[in-house]
C-alpha positions as CSV (number, residue, x, y, z in Angstrom):
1,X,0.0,0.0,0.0
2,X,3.2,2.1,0.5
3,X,4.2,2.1,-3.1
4,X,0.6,3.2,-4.2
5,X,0.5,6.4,-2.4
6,X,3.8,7.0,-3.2
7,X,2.6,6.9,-6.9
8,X,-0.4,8.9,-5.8
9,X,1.5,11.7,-4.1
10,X,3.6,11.7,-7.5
11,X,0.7,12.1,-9.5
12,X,-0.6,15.1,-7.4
13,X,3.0,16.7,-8.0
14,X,2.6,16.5,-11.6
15,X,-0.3,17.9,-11.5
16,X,0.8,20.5,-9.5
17,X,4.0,21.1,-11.5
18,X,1.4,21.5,-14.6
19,X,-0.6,23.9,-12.5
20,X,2.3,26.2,-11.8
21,X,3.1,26.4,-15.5
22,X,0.0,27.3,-16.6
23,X,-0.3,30.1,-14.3
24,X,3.0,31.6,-15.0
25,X,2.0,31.4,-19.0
26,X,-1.0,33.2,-17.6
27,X,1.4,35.9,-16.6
28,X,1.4,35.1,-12.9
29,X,0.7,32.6,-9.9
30,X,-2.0,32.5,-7.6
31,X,0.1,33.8,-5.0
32,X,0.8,37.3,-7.2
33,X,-3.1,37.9,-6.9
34,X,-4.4,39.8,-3.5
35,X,-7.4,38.4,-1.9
36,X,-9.7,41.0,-3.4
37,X,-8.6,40.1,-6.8
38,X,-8.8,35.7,-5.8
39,X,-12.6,37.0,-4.2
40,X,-13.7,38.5,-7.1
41,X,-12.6,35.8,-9.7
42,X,-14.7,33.2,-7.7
43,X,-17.9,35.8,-7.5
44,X,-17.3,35.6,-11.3
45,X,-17.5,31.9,-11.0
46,X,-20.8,31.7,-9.2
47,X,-23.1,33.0,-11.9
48,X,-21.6,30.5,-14.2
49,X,-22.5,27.9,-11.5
50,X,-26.3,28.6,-11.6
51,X,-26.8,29.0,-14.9
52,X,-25.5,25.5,-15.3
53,X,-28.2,24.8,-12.8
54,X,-30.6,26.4,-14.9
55,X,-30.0,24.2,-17.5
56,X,-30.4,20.8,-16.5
57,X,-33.7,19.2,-17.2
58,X,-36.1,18.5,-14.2
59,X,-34.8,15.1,-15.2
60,X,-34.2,12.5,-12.2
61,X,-30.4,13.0,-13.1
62,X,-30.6,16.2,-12.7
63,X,-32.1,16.9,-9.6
64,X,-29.8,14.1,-8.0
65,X,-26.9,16.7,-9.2
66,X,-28.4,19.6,-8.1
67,X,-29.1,17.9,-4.7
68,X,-25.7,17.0,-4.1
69,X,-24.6,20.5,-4.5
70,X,-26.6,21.6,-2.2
71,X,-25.7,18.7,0.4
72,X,-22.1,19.8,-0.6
73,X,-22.9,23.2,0.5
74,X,-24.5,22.3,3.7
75,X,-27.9,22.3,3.3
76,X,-29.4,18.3,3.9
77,X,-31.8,19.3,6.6
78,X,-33.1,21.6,3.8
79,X,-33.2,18.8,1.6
80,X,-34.3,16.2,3.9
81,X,-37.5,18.9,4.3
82,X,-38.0,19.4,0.4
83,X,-38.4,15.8,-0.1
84,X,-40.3,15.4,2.8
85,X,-42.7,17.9,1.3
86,X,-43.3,15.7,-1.9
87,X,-44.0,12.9,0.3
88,X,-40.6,10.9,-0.6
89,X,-38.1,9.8,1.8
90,X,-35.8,9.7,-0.9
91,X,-35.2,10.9,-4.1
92,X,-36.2,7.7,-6.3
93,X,-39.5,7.9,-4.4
94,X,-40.6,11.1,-5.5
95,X,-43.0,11.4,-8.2
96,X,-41.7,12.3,-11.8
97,X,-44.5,14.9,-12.4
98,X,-43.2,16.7,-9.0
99,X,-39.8,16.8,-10.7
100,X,-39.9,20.4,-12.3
101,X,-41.4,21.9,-8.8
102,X,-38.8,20.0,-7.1
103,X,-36.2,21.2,-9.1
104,X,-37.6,24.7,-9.2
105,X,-37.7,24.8,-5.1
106,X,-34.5,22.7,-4.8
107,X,-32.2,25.8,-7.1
108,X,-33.2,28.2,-4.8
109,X,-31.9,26.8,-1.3
């Protein structure tokens, strides 16, 4: 088991190294950037992030996704809750005509 991680850490220092190089063709690193500037790059990001939301179908799929986002982010009891309002336990229990209500509510936790 020694030997795999040892090949695992190498693998993360590639990808590292490849990191680095890419940010200084960039014309920098992350370190050169100031907080403000690393905040408002990932405020950029979060737009991005629900538009993607947006448009996923209310398909089982893509409710599972948006779900585990939202666990991701903390919010189970919430979605413990939503699917307890739809009756469900679980996800697969809910009904596939509640899907685009679910999916409405669920985007907006």
């Amino acid at each position: 088991m020694g030997s795999e991680l040892l090949r695992i850490a190498e693998g993360f220092s590639i990808v590292a190294e490849g990191l680095r190089g890419l940010a200084k063709a960039e014309g920098g690193s992350a370190k050169d950037k100031s907080v403000k500037e690393q905040k408002q790059d990932a405020a950029k990001a979060q737009p991005e992030k629900t538009e993607v939301q947006q448009e996923n179908p209310a398909t089982l799929e893509g409710i599972r996704a948006l779900m585990a986002q939202k666990t991701q982010e903390g919010k189970s009891k919430e979605i413990k809750e939503l699917l307890q309002k739809y009756g469900a336990a679980k996800l697969s229990a809910v009904k596939p005509e509640d899907y685009p209500a679910l999916m409405q509510e669920a985007q907006v936790l």
